[in-house]
DRENTI-225031 format. One record per residue (C-alpha): z, x, y; residue number from 0; chain; residue in one letter. Coordinates in pm, 1 decimal. Each point is the difference from the previous one (the first is absolute). Layout:
// residues N
         c3         c1         c2    nr   kette   rest
          Z          X          Y   NUM       A      A
...
This chain:
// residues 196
         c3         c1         c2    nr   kette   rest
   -14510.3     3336.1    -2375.7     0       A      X
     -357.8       34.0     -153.6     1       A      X
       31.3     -137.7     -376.0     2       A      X
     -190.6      290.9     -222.6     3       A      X
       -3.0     -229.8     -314.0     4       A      X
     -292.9      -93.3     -157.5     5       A      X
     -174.9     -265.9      179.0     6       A      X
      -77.2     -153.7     -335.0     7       A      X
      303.8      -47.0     -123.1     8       A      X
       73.4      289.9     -174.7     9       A      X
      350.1      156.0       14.7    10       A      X
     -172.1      342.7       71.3    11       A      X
      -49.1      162.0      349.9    12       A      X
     -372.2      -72.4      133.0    13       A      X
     -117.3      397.4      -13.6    14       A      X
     -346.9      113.8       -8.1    15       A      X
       48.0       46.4     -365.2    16       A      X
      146.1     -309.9     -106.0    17       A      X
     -291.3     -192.5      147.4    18       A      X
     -273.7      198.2     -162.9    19       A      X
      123.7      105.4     -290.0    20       A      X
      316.2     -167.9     -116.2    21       A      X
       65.5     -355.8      135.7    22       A      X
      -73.2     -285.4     -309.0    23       A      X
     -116.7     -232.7      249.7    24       A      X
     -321.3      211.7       18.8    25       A      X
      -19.5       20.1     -356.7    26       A      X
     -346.2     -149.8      -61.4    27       A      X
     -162.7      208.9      270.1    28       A      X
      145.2      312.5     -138.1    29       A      X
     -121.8     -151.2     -347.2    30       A      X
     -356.0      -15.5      176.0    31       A      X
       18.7      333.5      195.9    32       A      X
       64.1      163.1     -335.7    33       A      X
     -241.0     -187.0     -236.2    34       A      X
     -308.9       59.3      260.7    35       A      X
       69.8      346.1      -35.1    36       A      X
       19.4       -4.8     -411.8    37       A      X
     -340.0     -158.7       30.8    38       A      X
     -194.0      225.7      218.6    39       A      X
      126.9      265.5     -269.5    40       A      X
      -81.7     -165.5     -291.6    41       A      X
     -348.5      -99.4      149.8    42       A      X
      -21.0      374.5       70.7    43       A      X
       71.1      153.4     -389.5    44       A      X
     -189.7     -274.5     -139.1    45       A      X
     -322.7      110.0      226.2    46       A      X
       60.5      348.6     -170.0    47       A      X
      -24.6     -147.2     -370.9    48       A      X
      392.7      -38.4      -61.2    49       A      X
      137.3     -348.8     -172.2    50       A      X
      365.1      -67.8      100.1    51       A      X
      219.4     -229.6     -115.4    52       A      X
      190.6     -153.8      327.1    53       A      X
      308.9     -157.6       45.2    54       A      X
       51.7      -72.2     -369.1    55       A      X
      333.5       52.7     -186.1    56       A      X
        7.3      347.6     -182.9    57       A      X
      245.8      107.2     -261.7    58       A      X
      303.5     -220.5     -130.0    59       A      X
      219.3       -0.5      359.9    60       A      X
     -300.5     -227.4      189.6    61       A      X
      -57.7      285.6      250.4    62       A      X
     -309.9     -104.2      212.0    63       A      X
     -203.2      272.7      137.3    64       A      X
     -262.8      -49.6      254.3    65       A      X
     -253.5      184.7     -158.8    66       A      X
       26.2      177.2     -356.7    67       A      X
     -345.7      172.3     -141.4    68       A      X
      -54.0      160.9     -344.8    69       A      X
     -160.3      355.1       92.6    70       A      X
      -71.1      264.7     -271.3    71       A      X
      235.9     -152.8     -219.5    72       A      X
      275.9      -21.6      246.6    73       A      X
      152.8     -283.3      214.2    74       A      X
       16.2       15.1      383.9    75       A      X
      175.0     -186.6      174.4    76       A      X
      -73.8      -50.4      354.1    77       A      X
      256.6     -269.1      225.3    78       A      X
      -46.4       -6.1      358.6    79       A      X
      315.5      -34.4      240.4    80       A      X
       -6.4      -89.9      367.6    81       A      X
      349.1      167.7      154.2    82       A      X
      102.9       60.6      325.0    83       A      X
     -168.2      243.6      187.0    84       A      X
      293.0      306.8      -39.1    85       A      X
      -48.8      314.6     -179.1    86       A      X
      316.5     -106.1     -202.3    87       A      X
     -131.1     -315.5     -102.7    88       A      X
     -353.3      101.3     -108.1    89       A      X
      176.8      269.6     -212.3    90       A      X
      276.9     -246.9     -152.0    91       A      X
     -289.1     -294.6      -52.3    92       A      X
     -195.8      286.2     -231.3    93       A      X
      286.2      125.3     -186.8    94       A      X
      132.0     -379.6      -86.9    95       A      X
     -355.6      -88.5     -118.8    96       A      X
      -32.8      326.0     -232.5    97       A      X
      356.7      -44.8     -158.4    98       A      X
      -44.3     -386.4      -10.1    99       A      X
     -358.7       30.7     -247.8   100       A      X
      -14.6      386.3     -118.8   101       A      X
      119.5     -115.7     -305.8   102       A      X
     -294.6     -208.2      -93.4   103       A      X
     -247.1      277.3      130.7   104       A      X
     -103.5      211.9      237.6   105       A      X
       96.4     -131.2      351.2   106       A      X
     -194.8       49.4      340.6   107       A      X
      163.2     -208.1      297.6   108       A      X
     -228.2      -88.9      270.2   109       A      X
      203.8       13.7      318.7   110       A      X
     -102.8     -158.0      341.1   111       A      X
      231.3      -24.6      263.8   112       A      X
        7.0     -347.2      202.5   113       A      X
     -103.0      174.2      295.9   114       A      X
     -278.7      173.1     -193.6   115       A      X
      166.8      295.7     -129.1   116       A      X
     -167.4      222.2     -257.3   117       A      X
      206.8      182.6     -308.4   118       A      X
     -189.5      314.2      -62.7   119       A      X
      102.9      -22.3     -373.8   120       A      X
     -235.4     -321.6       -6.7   121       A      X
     -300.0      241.2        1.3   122       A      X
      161.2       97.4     -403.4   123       A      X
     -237.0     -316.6      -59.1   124       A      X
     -320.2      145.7      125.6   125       A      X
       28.2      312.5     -183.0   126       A      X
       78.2     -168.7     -323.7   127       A      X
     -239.1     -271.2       11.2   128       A      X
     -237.4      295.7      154.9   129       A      X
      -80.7     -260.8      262.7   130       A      X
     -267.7      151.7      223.1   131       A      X
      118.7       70.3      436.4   132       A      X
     -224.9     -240.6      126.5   133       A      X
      129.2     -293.1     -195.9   134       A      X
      364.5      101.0      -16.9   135       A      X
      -11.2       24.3      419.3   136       A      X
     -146.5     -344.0        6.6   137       A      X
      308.1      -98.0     -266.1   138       A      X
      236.0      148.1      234.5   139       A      X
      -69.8     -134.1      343.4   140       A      X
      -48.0     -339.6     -148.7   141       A      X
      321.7      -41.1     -176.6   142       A      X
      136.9      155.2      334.7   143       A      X
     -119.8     -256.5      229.5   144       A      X
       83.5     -279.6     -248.6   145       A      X
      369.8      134.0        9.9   146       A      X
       -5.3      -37.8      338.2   147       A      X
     -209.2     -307.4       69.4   148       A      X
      252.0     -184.2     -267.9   149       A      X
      285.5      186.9      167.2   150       A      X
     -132.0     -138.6      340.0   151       A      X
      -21.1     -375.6     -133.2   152       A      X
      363.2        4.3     -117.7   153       A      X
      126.3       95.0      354.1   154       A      X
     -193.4     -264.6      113.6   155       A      X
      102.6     -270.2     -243.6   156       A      X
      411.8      141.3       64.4   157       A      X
      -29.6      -22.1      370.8   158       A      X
     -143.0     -341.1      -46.9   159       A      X
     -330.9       38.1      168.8   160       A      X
     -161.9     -294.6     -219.8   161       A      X
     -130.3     -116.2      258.6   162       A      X
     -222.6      284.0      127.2   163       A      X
     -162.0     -202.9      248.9   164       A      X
      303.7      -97.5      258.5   165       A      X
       58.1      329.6      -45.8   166       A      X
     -284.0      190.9       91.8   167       A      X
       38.3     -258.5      289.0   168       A      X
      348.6       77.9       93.6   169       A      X
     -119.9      373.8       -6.9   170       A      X
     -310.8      -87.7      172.2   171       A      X
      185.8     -172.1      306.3   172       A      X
      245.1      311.8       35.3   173       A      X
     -291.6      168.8       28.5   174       A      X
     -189.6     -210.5      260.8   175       A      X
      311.3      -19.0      230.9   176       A      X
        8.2      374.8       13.9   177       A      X
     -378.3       23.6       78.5   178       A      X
       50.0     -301.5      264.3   179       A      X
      271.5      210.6      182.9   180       A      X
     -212.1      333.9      -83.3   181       A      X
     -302.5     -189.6      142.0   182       A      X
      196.8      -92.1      344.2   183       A      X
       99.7      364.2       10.4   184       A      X
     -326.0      121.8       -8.0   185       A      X
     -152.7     -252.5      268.2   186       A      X
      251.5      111.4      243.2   187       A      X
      -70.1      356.4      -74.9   188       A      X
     -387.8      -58.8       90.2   189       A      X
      113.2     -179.2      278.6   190       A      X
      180.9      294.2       99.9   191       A      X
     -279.9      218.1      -74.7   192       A      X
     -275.2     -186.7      181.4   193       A      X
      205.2      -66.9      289.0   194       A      X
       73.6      389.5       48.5   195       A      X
């Protein structure tokens, strides 16, 4: 019987979801996934004149938003979550961020699926920021393709493909032995053809 626990020692079954999203063992790459894509946003309001305070405690409960900005006398708050790619989830992620801050301002989640998934409430942030298309595209398919190149380095890491090389080799000699028996295939089939 095929054991569907965790490989890493979790007590949890080893879905697509726990991997990506929800086993601790990938906590630091989730960490990463999540703070590459806080930076390309920040990087993006501060090209368009905005200061923002990141990750700094706000209010007397120690809340820690990703980004919070001061903008015509009132507080934004922007915090970026990475769920799991389901409608379900992006929708749940965004309504946990907005009642977790709203009381210290107003609250725009930034919503990413792993898998590259795009919230169409995130676009709230263009409009009030009155970022222009150009540069809110380029926001957009970057933070995408960080979700899913972080997303991609946590399956690696949990499969425990550290060692890329003997690998790509192992891959690499599946590979070979089909073209080997491919290759023989194909010289008898000239053979066949010349000889006709």
């Amino acid at each position: 019987m095929l054991d569907k626990k965790c490989r890493l020692g979790c007590d949890k079954d080893e879905t697509s979801q726990h991997v990506v999203a929800c086993c601790r063992h990938n906590m630091a790459l989730k960490t990463k996934r999540h703070n590459e894509i806080v930076a390309i946003v920040a990087l993006e309001l501060h090209k368009r004149g905005y200061r923002t305070i990141e990750n700094l405690a706000i209010g007397n409960d120690g809340l820690r938003p990703d980004i919070v900005i001061e903008h015509n006398s009132e507080r934004l708050i922007i915090d970026v979550t990475v769920p799991y790619d389901e409608v379900e989830n992006l929708k749940r992620a965004h309504a946990e961020k907005v009642n977790k801050y709203s009381h210290l301002g107003h609250v725009y989640p930034f919503v990413v699926g792993c898998l590259g998934s795009w919230l169409p409430s995130n676009n709230d942030i263009r409009t009030k920021l009155n970022i222009g298309h150009r540069n809110w595209n380029w926001l957009r398919r970057k933070a995408r393709l960080l979700a899913i190149q972080g997303t991609t380095n946590i399956i690696i890491n949990h499969l425990g493909y550290h060692n890329a090389t003997s690998y790509m080799n192992s891959a690499n000699s599946d590979v070979s032995n089909d073209n080997r028996s491919h290759d023989s295939r194909s010289t008898l089939n000239q053979r066949n053809i010349v000889e006709s």
